[in-house]
C-alpha positions as CSV (number, residue, x, y, z in Angstrom):
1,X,62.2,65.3,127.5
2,X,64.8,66.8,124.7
3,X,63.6,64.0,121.9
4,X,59.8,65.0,122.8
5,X,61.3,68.9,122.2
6,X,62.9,68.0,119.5
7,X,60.0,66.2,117.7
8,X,57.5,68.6,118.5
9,X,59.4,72.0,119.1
10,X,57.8,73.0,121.9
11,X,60.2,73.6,124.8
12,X,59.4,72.8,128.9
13,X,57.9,75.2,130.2
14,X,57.0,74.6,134.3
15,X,53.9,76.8,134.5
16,X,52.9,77.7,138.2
17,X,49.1,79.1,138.8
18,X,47.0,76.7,136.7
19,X,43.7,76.4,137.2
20,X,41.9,73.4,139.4
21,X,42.3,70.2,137.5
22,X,45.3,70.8,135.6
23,X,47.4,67.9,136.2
24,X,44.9,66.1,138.6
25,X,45.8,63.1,136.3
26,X,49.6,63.0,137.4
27,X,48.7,64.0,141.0
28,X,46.5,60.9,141.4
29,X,48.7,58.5,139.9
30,X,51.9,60.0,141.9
31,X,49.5,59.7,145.3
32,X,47.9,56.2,144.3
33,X,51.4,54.3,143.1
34,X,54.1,55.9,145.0
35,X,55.9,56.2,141.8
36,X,56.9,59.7,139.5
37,X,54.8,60.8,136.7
38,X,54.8,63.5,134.8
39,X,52.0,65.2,131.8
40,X,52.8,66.0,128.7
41,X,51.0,68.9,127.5
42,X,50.4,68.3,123.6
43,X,49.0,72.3,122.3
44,X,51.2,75.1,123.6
45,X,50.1,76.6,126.3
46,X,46.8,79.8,125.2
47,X,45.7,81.0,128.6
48,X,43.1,79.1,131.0
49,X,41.5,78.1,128.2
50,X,40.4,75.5,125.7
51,X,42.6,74.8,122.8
52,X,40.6,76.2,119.5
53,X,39.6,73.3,117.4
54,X,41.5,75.0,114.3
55,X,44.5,74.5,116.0
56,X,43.9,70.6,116.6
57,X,45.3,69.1,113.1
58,X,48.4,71.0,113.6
59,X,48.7,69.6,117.2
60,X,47.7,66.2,115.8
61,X,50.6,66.4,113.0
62,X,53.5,67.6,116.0
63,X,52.4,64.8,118.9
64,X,51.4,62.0,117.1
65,X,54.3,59.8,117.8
66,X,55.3,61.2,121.2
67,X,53.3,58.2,122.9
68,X,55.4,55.5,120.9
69,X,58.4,57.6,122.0
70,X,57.5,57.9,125.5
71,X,56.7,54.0,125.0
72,X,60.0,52.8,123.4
73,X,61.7,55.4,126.2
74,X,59.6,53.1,128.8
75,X,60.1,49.6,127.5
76,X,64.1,50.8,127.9
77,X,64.5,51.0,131.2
């Protein structure tokens, strides 16, 4: 968690109150495999809703080696 903070300076934030659907992803994978999971949110967070497109190259230039991280952190253990 503290490399992906560090690499995209946003900081964890455990937001309670979200809207249906946020997270379904991780709750079906946690129910389905028995195992943890956890979502990485990759735009900080603006309300219930959509992240404006003019934000999305900025986003793109923050996140865009936090799968090969979370990968490399992965293949690790």
């Amino acid at each position: 968690m503290t490399q992906i903070q560090q690499m995209t300076g946003y900081r964890p934030d455990n937001t309670t109150g979200v809207v249906n659907g946020s997270g379904a992803g991780q709750d079906w994978f946690v129910a389905t495999t028995g195992k943890p999971g956890i979502t990485i949110e990759i735009a900080p967070y603006d309300g219930n809703q959509p992240v404006p497109n003019s934000q999305w190259s900025s986003i793109w230039k923050k996140n865009k080696y936090v799968g090969l991280l979370v990968a490399k952190e992965a293949a690790a253990r």
